[in-house]
N, C-alpha and C positions, 0 to 999 in steps of 0.2 A: 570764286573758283580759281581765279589767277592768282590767288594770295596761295591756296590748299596745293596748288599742283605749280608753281613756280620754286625758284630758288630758297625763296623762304617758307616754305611750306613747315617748314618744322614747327617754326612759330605757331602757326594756323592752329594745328592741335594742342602745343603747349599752352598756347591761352587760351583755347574754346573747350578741350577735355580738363583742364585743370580741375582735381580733385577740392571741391569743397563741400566736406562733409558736416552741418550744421544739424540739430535737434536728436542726433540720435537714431533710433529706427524709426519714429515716427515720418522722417526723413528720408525714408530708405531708398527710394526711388530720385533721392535729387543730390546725385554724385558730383555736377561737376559746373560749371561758369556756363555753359550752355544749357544743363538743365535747367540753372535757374532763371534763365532771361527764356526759357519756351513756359513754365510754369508759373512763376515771379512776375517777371517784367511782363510779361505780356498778358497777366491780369489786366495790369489797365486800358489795354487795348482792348480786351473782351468785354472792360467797363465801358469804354465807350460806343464798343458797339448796342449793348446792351441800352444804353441812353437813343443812339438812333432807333433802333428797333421801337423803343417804347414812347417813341415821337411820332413816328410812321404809324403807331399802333391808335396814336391820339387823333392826329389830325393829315394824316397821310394815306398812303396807298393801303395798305396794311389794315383801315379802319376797317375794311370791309372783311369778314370772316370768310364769306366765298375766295377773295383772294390772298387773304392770309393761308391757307391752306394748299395751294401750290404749288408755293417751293418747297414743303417740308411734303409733301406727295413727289414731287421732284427729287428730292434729297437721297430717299428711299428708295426709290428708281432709279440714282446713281449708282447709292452703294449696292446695289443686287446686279443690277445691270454690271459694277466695273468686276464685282465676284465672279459669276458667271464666264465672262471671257475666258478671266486669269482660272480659273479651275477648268474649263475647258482645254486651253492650252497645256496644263499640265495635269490630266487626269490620270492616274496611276505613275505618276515620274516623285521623283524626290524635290520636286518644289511644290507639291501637292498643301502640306501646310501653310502654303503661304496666301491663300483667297484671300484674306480679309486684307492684304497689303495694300492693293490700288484703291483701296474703297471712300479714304479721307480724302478731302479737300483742305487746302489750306487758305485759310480763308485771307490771311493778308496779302500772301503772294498770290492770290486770285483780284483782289479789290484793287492790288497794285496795277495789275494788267489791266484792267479796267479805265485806270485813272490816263496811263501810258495814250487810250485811244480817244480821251480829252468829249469834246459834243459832237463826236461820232456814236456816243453809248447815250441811250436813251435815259433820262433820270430813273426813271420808275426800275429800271434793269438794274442798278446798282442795287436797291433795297430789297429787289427779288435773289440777287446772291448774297447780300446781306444774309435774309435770313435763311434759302438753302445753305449757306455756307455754314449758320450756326445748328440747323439742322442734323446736318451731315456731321459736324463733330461729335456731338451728342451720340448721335446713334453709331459713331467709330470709336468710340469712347468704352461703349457700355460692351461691342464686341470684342474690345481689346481686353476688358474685363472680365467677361463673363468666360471666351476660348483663347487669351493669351497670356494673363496675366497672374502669376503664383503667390502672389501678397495681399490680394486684395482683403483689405480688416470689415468683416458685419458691422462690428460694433461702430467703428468710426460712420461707416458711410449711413447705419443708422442715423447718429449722432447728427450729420449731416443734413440729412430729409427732415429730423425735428425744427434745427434752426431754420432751414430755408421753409415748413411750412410753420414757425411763428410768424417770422418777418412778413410774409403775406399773410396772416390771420392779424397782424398788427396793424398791416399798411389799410385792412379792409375798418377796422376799430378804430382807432387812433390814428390822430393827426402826426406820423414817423418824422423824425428831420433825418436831413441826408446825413447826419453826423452817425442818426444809431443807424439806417441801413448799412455807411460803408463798415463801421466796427463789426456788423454780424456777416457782412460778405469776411474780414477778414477770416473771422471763425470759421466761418460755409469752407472756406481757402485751407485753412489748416486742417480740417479734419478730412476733405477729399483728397488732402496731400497723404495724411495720414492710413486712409480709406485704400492708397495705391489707384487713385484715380485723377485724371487730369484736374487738377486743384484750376487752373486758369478758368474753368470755366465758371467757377464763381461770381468772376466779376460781371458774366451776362447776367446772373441771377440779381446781384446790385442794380445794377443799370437797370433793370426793368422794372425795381423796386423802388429808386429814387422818387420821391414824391414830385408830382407836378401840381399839383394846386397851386395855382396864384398869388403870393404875396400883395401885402397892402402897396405895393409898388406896382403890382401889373407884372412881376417876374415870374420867371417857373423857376423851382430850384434843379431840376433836371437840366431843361436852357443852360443853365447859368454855368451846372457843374460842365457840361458837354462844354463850352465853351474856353472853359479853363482849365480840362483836362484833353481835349481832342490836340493841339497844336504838341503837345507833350509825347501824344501815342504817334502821332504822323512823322513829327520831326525828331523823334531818339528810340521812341522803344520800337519802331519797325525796322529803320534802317539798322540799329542793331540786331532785332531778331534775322532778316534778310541777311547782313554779312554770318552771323551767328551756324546758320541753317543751311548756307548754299555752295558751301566749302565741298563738296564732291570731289573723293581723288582718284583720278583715273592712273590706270595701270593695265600694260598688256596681261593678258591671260586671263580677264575678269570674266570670259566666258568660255573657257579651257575647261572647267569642272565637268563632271556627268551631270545634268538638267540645268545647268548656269544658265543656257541657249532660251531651254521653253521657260524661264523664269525672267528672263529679258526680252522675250516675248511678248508673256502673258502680263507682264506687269505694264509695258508699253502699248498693248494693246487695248488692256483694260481701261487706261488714264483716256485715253484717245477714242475708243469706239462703244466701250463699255460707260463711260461717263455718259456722254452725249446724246445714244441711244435709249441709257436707263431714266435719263430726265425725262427728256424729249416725248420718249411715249408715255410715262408717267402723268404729267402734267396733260398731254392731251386728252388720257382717259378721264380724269377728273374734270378736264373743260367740259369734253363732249358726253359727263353723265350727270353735267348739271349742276357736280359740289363745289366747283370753282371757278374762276373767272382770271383771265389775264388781268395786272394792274395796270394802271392807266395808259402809257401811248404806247406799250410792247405789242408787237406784233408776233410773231409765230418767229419769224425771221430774225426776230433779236434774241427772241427764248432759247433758240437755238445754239448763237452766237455765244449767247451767257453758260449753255449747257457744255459747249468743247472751252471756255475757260476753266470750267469747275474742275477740268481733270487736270490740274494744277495742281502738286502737292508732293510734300517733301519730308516732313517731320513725322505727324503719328504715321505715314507709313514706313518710313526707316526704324521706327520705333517698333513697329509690329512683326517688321522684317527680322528684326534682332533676336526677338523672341519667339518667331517663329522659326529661324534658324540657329539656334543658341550654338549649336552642333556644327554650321555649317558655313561658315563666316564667307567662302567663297560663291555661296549661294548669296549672302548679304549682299556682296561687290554686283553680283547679277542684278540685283533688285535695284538697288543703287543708278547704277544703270538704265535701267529702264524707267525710272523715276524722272531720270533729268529726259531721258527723248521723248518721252511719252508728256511730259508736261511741257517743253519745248513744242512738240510738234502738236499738242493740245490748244497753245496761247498762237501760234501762225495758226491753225483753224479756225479759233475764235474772231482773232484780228481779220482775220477772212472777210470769213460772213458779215461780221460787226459792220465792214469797213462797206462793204458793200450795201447792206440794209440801209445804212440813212441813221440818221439821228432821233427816228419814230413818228407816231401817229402827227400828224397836224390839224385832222378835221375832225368834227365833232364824232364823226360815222366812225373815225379808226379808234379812235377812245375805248377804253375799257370793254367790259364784255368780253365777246366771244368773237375777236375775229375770226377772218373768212380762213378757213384750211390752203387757200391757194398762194398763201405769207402776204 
């Protein structure tokens, strides 16, 4: 942000909007050095998340279907829950098309804030934003497609659904190596690019595909990839997706427009009470009707915690915001706006609570299940 709104700020955009236009219109949607480190580069970060998840999914929190089910009940509860505020706050105004903006999470400037609060975060909480966070992409993905998106190709995203269900009709058949999953995630990749849909998420569908059976050596080839691609996504493609993404440029009058005000509002409001609240009773309802279970030492009091980090997020909803104001670019600057306080003041509520809660369960009784309603 002090590069975007400093003396060099020119820069900022001249190498983050730089025009690079590569494949033609299959490519149409990936104009510039920034889109392709949010769709590109940051496949392999969705690759490796896609390896934790289907490690968690082996021999972790996650094995269990009751609480695999959670956070993507969670997820869903955010994104209705952060809708709701934001269309509240501007019901018949001219920011009216913009519900679907506060609805994403971003999942590595969420995991970041995470990391920031060290074994003040319970382990089990990380893999419950883990997978709300891939949840919630998914289901921000498919709104941005279905109510905001003008390109979207049948035929590609066809195309799409057939590869990704061979590769698991293969991985179920045949003994797959990780060589042919990642060649058919690249495919999965070009054709959701194609398709006018977030192609990165491709690489969760790899990652979850990697085979883990055991080698005559006692190795997983899952292991082994997460190993030698995780230090790669931590230490180059997030710090650059991070500087890439957080460039925000303030300027007076950003909320001078007619509905700038309730669109800076409702998008700050939604990150902040709408996230937190849509999780939070979400996951409860599903504890307290039996189909799910907190994982391992969470207590109520962390879920919570993890719930006002989720309203973290900055991309697909600038992304949404664009398109929902193609017309209105000073509505953008509002949204913009409320993006950074609303996820600001989302990460001090989370670090709140987090800091306060403790590190998690310690005895057998606070373990797993259903703790007590009273955190």
């Amino acid at each position: 942000m002090a590069w975007a709104n400093g003396s060099w700020a020119h820069t900022y955009a001249s190498t983050w909007l730089h025009t690079t236009r590569v494949g033609g219109r299959a490519f149409a949607d990936l104009t510039t050095v920034r889109d392709w480190v949010n769709s590109g580069l940051m496949a392999v970060f969705f690759l490796v998340v896609g390896l934790e998840i289907a490690r968690e999914r082996r021999h972790g929190d996650l094995a269990d279907a009751r609480t695999a089910v959670v956070p993507v009940a969670g997820a869903l509860g955010g994104m209705v829950g952060a809708g709701l505020v934001y269309a509240l706050a501007n019901h018949g105004g001219p920011g009216g098309p913009g519900w679907g903006i506060p609805m994403a999470t971003d999942i590595a400037f969420a995991l970041g804030a995470l990391a920031l609060l060290g074994r003040r975060v319970p382990p089990g909480l990380r893999v419950f934003l883990l997978t709300l966070a891939v949840a919630d992409d998914i289901g921000s993905v498919v709104v941005l497609a279905v109510f905001y998106s003008s390109r979207t190709s049948v035929p590609a995203l066809v195309g799409a659904a057939v590869v990704a269900v061979v590769l698991v009709a293969l991985r179920r058949t045949v003994r797959l190596t990780t060589g042919v999953v990642l060649a058919g995630g690249v495919v999965l990749w070009a054709l959701l690019a194609a398709g006018g849909v977030e192609p990165a998420l491709a690489g969760v569908v790899a990652g979850l595909l990697v085979p883990a059976r055991r080698d005559a050596a006692g190795r997983e080839p899952a292991e082994r990839l997460e190993r030698r691609v995780g230090p790669w996504s931590a230490f180059v493609v997030l710090p650059v997706f991070a500087v890439a993404n957080a460039g925000i440029t303030f300027h007076t009058g950003m909320l001078a427009a007619p509905g700038a005000a309730a669109v800076f509002a409702g998008v700050g409001l939604a990150r902040v009470l709408g996230k937190l609240g849509g999780i939070t009773v979400a996951c409860l309802v599903v504890v307290r009707l039996g189909i799910g279970r907190l994982p391992g030492t969470i207590r109520w009091r962390h879920l919570v915690g993890g719930a006002a980090v989720a309203g973290i997020g900055f991309t697909v909803p600038l992304l949404i915001a664009e398109l929902a104001f193609v017309d209105s670019p000073r509505l953008v600057s509002a949204a913009e706006l409320g993006l950074f306080a609303g996820s600001a003041v989302a990460f001090a509520v989370g670090a709140a609570i987090l800091l306060w809660s403790g590190p998690g369960a310690t005895s057998a009784s606070e373990e797993g299940g259903e703790p007590p309603i009273p955190w």
